[in-house]
N, C-alpha and C positions, 0 to 999 in steps of 0.2 A: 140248241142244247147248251147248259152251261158247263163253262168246266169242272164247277164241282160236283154237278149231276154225272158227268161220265165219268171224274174218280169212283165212286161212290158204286156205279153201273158195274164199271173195268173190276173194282175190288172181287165184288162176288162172283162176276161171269171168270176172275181170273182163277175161281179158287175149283182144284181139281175136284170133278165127284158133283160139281152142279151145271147140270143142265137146263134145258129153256123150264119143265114142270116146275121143278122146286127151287130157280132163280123166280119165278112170277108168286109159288107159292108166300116165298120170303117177301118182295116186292108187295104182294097183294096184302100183308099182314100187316104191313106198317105205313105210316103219311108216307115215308119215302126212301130210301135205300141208305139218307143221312142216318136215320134214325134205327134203321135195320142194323146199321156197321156201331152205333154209338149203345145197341141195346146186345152183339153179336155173344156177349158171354152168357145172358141168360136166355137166349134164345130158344123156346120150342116151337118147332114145324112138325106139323107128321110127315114121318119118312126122314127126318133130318136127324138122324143119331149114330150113336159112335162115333167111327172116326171122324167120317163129313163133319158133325159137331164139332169136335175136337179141332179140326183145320178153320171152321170157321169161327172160334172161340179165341185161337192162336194166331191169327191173321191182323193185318192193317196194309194201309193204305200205297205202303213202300211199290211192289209190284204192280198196282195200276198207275201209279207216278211216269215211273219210266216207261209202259206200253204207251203212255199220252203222249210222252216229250218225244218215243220214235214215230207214232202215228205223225204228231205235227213236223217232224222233221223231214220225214218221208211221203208229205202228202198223200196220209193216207184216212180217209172220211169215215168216222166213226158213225152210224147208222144207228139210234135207238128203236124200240118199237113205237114208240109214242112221238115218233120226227115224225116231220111234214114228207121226208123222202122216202118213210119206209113203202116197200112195197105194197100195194093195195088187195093182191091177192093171196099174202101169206095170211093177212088179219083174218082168215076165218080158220085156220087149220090151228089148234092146241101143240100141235108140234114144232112149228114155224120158230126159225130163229128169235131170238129176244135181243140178238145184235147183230148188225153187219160191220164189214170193213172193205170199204170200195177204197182203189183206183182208178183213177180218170172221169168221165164226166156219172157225179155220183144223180145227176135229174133222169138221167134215162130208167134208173130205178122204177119212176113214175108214169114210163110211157106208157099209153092207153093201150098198143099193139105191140105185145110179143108173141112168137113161134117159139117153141124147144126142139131142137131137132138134136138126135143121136143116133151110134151108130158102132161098126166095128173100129176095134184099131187097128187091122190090117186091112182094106178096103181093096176092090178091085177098080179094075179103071172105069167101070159102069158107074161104081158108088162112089169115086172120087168124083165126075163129071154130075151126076145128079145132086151129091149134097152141094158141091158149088154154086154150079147152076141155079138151083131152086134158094138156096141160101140170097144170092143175087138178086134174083128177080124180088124177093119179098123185103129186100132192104130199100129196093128200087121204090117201092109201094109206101115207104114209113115205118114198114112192121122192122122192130129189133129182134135179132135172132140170139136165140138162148141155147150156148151149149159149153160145155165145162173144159174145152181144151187139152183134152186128151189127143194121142197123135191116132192119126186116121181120120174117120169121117167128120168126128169132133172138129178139127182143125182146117178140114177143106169147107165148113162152115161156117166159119169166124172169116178166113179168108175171103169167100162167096160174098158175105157181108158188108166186109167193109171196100170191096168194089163201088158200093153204091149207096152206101148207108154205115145206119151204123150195130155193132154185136157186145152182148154182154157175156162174160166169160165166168164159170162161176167154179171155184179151185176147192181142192182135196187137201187144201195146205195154207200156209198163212197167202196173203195176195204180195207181199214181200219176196215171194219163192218162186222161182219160174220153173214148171213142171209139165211135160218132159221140158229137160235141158236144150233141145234142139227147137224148141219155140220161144225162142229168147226174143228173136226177130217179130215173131207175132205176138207175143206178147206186149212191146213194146209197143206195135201198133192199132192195137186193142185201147190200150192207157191211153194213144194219144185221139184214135178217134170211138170209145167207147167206155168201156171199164171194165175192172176187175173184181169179182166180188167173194165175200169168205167167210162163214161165222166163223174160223179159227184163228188165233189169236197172232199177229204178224211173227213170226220167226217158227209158226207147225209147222215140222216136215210132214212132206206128202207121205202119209204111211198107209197102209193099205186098208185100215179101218176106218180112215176118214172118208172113202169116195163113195158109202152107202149115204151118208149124210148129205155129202154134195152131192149124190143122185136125187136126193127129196125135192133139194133146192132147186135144180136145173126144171123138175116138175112143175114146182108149186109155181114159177115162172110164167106159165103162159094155159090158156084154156083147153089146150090138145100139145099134145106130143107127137113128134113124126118122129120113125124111125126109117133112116135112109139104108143100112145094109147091116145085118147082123149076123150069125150063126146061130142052133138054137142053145149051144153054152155060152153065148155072149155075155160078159157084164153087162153091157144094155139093157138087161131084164129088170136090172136090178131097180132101174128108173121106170121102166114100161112098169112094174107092179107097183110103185110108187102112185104115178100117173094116174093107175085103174084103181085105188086103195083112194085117190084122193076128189075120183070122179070124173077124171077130165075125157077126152075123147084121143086114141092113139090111132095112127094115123100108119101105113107100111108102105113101102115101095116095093112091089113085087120083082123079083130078082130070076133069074137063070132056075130052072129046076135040079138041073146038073150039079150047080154052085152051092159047097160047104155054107158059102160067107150069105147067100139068100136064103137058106132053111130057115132059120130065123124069124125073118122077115113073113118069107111065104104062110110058117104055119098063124103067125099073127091074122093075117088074112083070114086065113081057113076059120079061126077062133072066132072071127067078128071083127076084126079090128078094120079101118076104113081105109079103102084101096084109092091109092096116087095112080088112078092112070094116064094122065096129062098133068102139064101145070096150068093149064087154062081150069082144070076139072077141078083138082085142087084151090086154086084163086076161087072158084064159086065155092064150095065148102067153106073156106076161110070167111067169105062174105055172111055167109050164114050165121055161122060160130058168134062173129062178133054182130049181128044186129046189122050188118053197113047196108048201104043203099045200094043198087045191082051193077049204077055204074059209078061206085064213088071206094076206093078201099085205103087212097092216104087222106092226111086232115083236111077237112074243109076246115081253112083258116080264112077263110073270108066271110064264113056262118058266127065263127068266133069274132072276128074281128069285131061284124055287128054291136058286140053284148057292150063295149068296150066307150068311156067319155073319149071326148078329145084330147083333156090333159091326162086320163089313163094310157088313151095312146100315144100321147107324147113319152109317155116314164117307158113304154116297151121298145119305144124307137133309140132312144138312149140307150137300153140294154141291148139292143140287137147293134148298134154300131159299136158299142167300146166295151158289151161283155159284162162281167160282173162290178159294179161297184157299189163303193161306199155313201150310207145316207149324204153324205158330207159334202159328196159330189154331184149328187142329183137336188141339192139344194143349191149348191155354187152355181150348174149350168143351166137350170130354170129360171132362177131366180125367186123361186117362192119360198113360203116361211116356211118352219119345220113342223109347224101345226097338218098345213094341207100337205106337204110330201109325206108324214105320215098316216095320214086318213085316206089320201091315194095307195100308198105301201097296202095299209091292210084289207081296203077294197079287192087289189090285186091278189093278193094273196087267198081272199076267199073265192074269189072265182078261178083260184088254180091256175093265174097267168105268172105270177112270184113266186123267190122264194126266202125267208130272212132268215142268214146264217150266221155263226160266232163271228162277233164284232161290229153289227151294223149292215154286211154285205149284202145286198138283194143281187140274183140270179133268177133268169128266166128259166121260167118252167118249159 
């Protein structure tokens, strides 16, 4: 994405009073959001009047300037919907963000297998040991685990996670903001071995009306939602009715009958929702879900490997020893022209082994 595509993106998305409907509305009306911002005073949309008109009548390019120069300052990855990283499972929902802002490795965006898993944020020592646990074993597997970092179950899941893999954290607030304040620590360790992700603009405070939003998102995540311990006033619902609103499959862990923090959970059960009663039992449902083979549930990279030239695999063997680089450099250390490293680039890139970022960068998928 260029960088005058994301001024132009950042302009509208920054202007209050427009959401994902009538940011694609406007987007959809014009060749390009250049031409949305250079046409912004005669502009009609339906639904875009009064004041929203008025702000985006009055507006320019000042306030997305500086979200870019801190975004690049702060390594932080601006997500289009039309990037090669955007998520594969929000493109069918009308609601779905129209932009991200990740921290840390922004390709896991793309992974093939995510879980969502949620839960109380008071948790008993049942539902701290089971969301770790199971958090654990499904990172062990390849599957990324999706939960919003909230303190409680939220948190002993990211933790579970990056035992043995890796977790995406998806926040109420800019991804610039560590929320709660007492996950500084794992946050930190999220960025360094997963990420952080946010449609809200890097400096939102976590306020209380943003965590219905990043309950959509933590959903629209992955094919089934698990719910590891809840009460039945939980926020957690607030995702579970998401989850069921957007078709996926929710998942409970039956808890103590005695236990506040299991009602929840239990009446989920009672409702329909699909009972964890092992994780062996569970690993078969998951094999189901995604289509896998009965004994196969991380990547067969050796099926992939197959699809692959030799000089393609040479270009991923370079990426896998020294990481992201520069065309520049994958023509220095081959020695071929720049005719064939680019017709290998975009080869890779359509079989979804690439990925080509501002400035030349290729990164493995």
């Amino acid at each position: 994405m260029n960088r005058e595509e994301l001024i132009y993106s950042l302009w509208l998305y920054s202007i209050k009073g427009i959401g994902p409907k009538k940011f694609r509305q406007i987007k959809n009306k014009y060749k390009s959001l250049k031409e949305a911002y250079f046409n912004r005073k005669e502009l009609e949309v339906e639904g875009v009047f009064g004041h929203l008109k008025d702000e985006i009548k009055n507006s320019d390019t000042a306030e997305a300037e500086k979200i870019l120069e801190f975004c690049e300052k702060n390594s932080i990855n601006i997500i289009l919907e039309d990037d090669r990283l955007y998520p594969d499972e929000f493109k069918v929902f009308d609601h779905a963000p129209v932009m991200l802002f990740v921290k840390g490795d922004s390709k896991l965006l793309k992974s093939p297998y995510k879980i969502s898993m949620v839960g109380t944020r008071e948790p008993t020592y049942y539902g701290k040991k089971v969301a770790k646990e199971l958090a654990s074993l499904l990172a062990s597997l390849g599957i990324v685990v999706v939960s919003g970092m909230a303190r409680g179950i939220d948190s002993f899941c990211h933790t579970g996670a990056l035992e043995n893999g890796k977790t995406i954290a998806v926040l109420g607030c800019g991804v610039d903001i560590v929320y709660p304040k007492e996950n500084l620590k794992l946050y930190r360790q999220i960025i360094e071995n997963g990420c952080v992700v946010s449609e809200f603009l890097p400096g939102t405070l976590p306020e209380k009306m943003n965590f219905p939003q990043r309950n959509r998102i933590v959903a629209m995540f992955s094919p089934c939602l698990v719910v590891i311990e809840a009460s039945t006033k939980s926020g957690t619902f607030s995702t579970v009715d998401f989850a069921l609103e957007q078709g996926k499959e929710v998942f409970a862990v039956p808890g103590n009958i005695f236990s506040q923090k299991s009602s929840g959970t239990n009446r989920l059960i009672k409702e329909g929702a699909r009972i964890i009663c092992s994780y062996e039992d569970f690993l078969e449902d998951i094999k189901e879900i995604y289509s896998l083979k009965p004994a196969q549930l991380s990547f067969d990279t050796k099926e992939e490997e197959e699809e692959l030239t030799d000089d393609e695999k040479r270009l991923i063997k370079l990426l896998d020893e020294n990481g992201e680089m520069h065309v520049e450099s994958l023509i220095a250390l081959t020695g071929w022209n720049p005719g064939k490293i680019a017709s290998l680039i975009t080869s890779l890139e359509i079989k979804s082994k690439v990925v080509r970022t501002r400035g030349n960068i290729i990164s493995k998928l």
